[in-house]
ZASELUM-938726 format. One record per residue (C-alpha): residue in one letter; x, y, z negated; chain; residue number from 0. Coordinates in steps of 0.5 Angstrom, whole numbers, plus 500, padded with zeros to 3 digits. Each point is the difference from the previous one (the first is absolute). Layout:
(rec a; (X; Y; Z); A; NUM)
...
# end
This chain:
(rec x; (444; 492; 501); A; 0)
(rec x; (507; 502; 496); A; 1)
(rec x; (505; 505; 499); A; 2)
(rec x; (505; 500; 506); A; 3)
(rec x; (508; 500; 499); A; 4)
(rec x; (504; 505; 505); A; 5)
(rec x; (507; 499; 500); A; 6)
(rec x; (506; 503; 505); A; 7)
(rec x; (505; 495; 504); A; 8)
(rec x; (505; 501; 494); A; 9)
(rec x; (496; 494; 496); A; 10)
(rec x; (503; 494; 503); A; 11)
(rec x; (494; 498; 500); A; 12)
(rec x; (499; 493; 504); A; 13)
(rec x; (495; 500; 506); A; 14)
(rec x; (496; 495; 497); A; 15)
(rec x; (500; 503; 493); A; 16)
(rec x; (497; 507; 503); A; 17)
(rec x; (495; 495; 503); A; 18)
(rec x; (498; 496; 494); A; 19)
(rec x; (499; 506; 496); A; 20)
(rec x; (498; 505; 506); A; 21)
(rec x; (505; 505; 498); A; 22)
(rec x; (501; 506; 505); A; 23)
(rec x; (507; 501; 502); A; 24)
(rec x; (502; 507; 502); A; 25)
(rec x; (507; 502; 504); A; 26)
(rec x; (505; 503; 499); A; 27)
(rec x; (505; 503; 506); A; 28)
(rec x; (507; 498; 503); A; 29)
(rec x; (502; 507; 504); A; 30)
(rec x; (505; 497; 504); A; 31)
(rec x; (502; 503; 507); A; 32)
(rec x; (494; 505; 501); A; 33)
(rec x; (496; 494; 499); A; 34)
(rec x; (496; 499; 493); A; 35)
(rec x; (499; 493; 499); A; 36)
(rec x; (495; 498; 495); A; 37)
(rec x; (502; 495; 495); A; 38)
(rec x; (496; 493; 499); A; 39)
(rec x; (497; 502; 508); A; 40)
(rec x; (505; 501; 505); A; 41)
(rec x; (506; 497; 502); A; 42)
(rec x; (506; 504; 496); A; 43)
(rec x; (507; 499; 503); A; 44)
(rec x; (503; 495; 496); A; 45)
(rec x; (506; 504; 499); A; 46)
(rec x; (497; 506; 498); A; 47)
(rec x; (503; 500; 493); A; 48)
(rec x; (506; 499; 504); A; 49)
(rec x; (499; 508; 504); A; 50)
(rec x; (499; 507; 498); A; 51)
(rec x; (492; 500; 498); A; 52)
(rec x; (496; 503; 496); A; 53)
(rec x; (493; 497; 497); A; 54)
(rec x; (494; 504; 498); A; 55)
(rec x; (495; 498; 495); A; 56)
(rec x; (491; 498; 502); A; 57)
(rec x; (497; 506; 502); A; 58)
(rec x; (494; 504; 496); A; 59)
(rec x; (496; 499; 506); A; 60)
(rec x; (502; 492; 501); A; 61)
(rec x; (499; 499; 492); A; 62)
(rec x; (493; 503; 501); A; 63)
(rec x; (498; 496; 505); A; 64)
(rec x; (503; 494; 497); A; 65)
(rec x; (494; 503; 493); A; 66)
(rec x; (495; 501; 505); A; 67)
(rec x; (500; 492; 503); A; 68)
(rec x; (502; 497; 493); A; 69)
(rec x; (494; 504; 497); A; 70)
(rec x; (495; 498; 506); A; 71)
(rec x; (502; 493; 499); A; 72)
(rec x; (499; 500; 492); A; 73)
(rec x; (493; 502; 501); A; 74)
(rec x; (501; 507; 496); A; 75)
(rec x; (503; 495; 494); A; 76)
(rec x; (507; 504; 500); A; 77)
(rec x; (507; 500; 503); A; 78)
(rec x; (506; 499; 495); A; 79)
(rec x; (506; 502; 505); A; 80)
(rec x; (508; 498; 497); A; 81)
(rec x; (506; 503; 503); A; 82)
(rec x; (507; 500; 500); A; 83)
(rec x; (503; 504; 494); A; 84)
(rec x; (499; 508; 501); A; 85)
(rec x; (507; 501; 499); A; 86)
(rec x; (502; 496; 506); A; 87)
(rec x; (496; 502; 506); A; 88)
(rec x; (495; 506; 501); A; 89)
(rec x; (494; 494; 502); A; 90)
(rec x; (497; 501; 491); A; 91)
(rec x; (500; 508; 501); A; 92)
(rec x; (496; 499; 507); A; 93)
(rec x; (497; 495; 497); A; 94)
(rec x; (496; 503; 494); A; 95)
(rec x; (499; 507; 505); A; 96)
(rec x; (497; 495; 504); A; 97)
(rec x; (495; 497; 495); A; 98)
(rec x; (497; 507; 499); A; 99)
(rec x; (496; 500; 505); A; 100)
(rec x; (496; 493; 496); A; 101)
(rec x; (500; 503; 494); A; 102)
(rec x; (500; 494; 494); A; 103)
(rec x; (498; 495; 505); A; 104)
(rec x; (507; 499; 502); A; 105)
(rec x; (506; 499; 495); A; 106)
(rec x; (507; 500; 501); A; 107)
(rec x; (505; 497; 495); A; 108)
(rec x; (509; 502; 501); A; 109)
(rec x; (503; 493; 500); A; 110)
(rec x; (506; 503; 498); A; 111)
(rec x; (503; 494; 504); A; 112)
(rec x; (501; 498; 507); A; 113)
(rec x; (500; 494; 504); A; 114)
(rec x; (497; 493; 496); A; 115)
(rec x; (500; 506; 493); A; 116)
(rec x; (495; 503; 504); A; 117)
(rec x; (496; 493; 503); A; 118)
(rec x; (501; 498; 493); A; 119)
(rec x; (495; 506; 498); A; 120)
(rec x; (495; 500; 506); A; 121)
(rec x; (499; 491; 500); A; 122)
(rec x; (498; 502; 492); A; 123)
(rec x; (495; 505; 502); A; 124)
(rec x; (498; 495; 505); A; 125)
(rec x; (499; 494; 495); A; 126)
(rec x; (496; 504; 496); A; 127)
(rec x; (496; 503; 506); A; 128)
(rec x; (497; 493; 501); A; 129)
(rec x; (498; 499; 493); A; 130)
(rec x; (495; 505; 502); A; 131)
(rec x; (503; 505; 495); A; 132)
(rec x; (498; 507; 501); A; 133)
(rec x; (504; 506; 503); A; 134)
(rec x; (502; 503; 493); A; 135)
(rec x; (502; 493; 498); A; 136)
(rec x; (503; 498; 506); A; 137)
(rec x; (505; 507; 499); A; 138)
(rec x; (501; 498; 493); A; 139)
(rec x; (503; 493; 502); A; 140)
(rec x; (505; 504; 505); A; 141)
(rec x; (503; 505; 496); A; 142)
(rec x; (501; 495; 493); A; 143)
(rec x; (505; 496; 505); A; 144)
(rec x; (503; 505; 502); A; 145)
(rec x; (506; 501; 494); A; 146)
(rec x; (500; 492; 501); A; 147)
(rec x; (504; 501; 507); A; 148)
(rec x; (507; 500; 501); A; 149)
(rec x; (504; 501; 506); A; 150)
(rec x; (508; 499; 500); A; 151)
(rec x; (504; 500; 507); A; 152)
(rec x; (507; 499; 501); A; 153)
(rec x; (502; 503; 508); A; 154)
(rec x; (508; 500; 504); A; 155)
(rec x; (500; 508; 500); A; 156)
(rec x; (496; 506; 497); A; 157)
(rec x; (501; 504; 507); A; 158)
(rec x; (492; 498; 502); A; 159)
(rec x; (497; 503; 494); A; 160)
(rec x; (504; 506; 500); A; 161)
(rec x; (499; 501; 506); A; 162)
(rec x; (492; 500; 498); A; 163)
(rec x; (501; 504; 495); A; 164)
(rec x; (497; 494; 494); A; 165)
(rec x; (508; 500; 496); A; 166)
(rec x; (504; 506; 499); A; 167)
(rec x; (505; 501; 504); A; 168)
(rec x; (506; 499; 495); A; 169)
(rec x; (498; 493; 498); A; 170)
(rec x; (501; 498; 508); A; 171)
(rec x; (506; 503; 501); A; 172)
(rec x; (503; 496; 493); A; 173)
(rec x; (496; 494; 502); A; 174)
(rec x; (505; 501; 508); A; 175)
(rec x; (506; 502; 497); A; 176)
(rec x; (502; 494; 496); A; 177)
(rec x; (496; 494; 504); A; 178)
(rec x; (495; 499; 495); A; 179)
(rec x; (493; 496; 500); A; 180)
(rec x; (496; 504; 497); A; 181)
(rec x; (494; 497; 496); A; 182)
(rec x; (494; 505; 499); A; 183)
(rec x; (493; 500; 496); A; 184)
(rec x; (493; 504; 501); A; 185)
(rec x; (499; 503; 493); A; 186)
(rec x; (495; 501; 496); A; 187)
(rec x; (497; 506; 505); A; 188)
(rec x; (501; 496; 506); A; 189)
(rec x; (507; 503; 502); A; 190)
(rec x; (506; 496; 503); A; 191)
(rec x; (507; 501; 495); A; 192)
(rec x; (506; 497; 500); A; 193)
(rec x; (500; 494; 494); A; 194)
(rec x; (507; 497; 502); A; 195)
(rec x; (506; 501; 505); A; 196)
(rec x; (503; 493; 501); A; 197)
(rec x; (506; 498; 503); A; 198)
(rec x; (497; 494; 504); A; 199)
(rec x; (493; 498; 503); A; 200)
(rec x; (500; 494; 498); A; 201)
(rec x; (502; 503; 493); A; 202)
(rec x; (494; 506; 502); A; 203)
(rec x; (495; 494; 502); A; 204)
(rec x; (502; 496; 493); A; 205)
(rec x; (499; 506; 496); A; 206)
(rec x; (493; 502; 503); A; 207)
(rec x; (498; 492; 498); A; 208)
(rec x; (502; 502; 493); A; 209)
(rec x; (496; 506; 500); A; 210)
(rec x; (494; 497; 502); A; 211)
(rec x; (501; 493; 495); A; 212)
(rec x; (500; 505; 495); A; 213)
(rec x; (494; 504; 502); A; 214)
(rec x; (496; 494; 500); A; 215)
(rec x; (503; 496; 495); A; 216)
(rec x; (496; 494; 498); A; 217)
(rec x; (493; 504; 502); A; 218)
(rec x; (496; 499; 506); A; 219)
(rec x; (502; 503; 507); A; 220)
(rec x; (499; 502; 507); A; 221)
(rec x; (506; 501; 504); A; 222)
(rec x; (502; 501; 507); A; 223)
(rec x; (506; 501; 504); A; 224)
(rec x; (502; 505; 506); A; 225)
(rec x; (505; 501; 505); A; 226)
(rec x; (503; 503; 506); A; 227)
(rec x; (504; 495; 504); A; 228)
(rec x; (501; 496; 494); A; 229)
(rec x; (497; 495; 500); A; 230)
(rec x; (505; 495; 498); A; 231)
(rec x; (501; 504; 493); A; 232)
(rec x; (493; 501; 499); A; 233)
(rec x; (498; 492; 500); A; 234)
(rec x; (506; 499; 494); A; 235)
(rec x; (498; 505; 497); A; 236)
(rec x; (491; 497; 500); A; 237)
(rec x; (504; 494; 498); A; 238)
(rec x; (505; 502; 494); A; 239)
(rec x; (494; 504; 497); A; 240)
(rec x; (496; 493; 501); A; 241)
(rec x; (504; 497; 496); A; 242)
(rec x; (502; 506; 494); A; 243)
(rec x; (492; 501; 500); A; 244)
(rec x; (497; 493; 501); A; 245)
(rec x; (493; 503; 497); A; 246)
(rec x; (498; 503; 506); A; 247)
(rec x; (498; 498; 508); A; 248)
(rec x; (506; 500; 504); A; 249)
(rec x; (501; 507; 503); A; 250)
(rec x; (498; 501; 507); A; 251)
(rec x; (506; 503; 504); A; 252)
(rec x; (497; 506; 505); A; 253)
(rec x; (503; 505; 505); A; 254)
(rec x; (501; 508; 497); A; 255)
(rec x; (496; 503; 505); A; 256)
(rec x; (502; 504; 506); A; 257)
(rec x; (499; 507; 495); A; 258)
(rec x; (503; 498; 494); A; 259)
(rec x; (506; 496; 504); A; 260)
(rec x; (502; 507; 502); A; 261)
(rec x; (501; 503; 495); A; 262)
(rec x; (504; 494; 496); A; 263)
(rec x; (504; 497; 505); A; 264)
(rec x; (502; 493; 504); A; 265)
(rec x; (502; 495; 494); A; 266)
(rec x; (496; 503; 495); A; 267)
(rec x; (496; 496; 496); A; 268)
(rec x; (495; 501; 495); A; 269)
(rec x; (495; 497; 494); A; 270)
(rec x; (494; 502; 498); A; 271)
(rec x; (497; 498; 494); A; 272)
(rec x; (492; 500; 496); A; 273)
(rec x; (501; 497; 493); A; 274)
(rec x; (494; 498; 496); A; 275)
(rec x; (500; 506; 495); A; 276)
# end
C-alpha cells in the first residue's frame, strides 16, 4: 500500500487531482440560517458571503474519522494530513488533537496557507506518496515546501474579515473610510495582514501581479488564481501573469470556495504561489 494524504475543502483541490493521488478531503462548514452546510458536499447558497453567516472549522470527530479510513486504506503505512494555516481556522488544533488517538501513524502538517497554498502542499505529499516514499519522508516533503508558499488577496471591503475576526478592527474601518482596496498577504506563520491600501482595483490587482512577479522571479513556480463573482478580473490576471512569468504553466483559474468567500467578500481575487525554493 502507500501513505495517504488527508486534506480539508480549503485546498481547491480539483476532484480529478483528489482522485488521481487518492487524497481524502474533510469539510469545512458554512453555518447559515440555523442550517450547516458542509463545504465541497452540500449545495451552500451562492450568496452566502453576501449574508450575515458564520463558518466553522472540521470537527475533531470528522478528522478522526477521515485518520481512520485514510489509515485503513494505507494499509498501516501512515497518513500525512495537510491543513489550512492554524491562524485561520480551529480545523489544525482539531486536527492534531484528533491525531492523538493514532499516535505516530498519523502526521499533521500546518499549511500556514489557504486555498491552492494549502492543495499546493497536500498534491506535494501526494507525488511523494506515490513514489512509494515511506510515512517519515513523505511529512518531510510537506513541511520543506511549506515557507515556499505565498498567498496575496486583493478584496472590495475589509468588512467580511472584521466581521470574522481574521484582521484588526482599526485596519477595516481605515481601509472604508477612505474607499480603499486593500492588498493583503499571509506572513510567515499563515496570518492575513494588510501589505498595501491602494486607491483602485485595478491598480490593486497591478499591484499583486507585482508582488507575485517578484517572488517568482525567473524560478519555477506553481500558481493559482482565486475568486468570488469575479471572474473576469481573475482571467486577466492568470493571463498578464502568463506573460511577466513566461517559465511557468498557465495558472489554473478557480472559485474561493463557499468558506473562504465569507470571509474575503464579492470581487476579491487572490493568487496563491509555490516556488521551487
Amino acid at each position: 500500500m502507500a501513505v495517504v494524504v488527508v486534506t480539508d475543502s480549503s485546498s481547491r483541490l480539483a476532484q480529478e487531482e483528489l482522485q488521481r493521488y487518492g487524497i481524502r478531503q474533510v469539510p469545512l462548514h458554512i453555518l447559515l440560517d440555523g442550517k450547516d452546510f458542509r463545504d465541497g458536499v452540500d449545495e451552500v447558497p451562492a450568496d452566502a458571503h453576501q449574508r450575515h453567516v458564520t463558518t466553522a472549522g472540521a470537527t475533531p470527530a470528522e478528522l478522526a474519522d477521515a485518520y481512520r479510513d485514510a489509515l485503513e486504506q494505507s494499509g498501516g503505512d501512515g497518513v500525512v494530513a495537510v491543513h489550512i494555516s492554524a491562524a485561520l481556522s480551529s480545523t489544525y488544533g482539531s486536527a492534531v488533537s484528533a491525531a492523538r488517538e493514532f499516535g505516530p501513524a498519523v502526521r499533521v502538517v500546518n499549511s500556514r496557507s489557504a486555498a491552492m497554498g494549502v492543495g499546493f502542499v497536500a498534491l506535494t505529499a501526494a507525488q511523494t506518496a506515490a513514489e512509494g516514499a515511506d510515512l517519515d519522508a513523505v511529512e518531510a516533503a510537506a513541511r520543506a515546501v511549506v515557507p515556499f508558499g505565498h498567498a496575496f488577496i486583493v478584496v472590495h471591503r475589509l468588512d467580511n474579515l472584521r466581521r470574522s475576526g481574521r484582521i484588526r478592527r482599526g485596519a477595516s474601518l481605515l481601509g472604508s473610510a477612505l474607499s480603499l482596496k486593500p492588498l493583503l498577504c499571509l506572513d510567515v506563520d499563515g496570518r492575513l495582514v494588510l501589505g498595501q491600501r491602494i486607491r483602485t482595483a485595478t491598480k490593486a490587482h497591478a499591484a499583486m501581479i507585482d508582488q507575485v512577479a517578484e517572488v517568482v522571479g525567473d524560478g519555477a513556480a506553481t500558481v493559482a488564481v482565486h475568486h468570488v463573482d469575479n471572474p473576469d478580473d481573475a482571467d486577466d490576471i492568470a493571463k498578464e501573469l502568463t506573460v511577466r512569468l513566461p517559465q511557468i504553466a498557465p495558472p489554473v483559474v478557480t472559485e474561493m470556495g463557499a468558506v473562504l468567500a465569507v470571509h474575503v467578500g464579492a470581487g476579491a481575487v487572490g493568487v496563491c504561489v509555490q516556488t521551487a525554493g
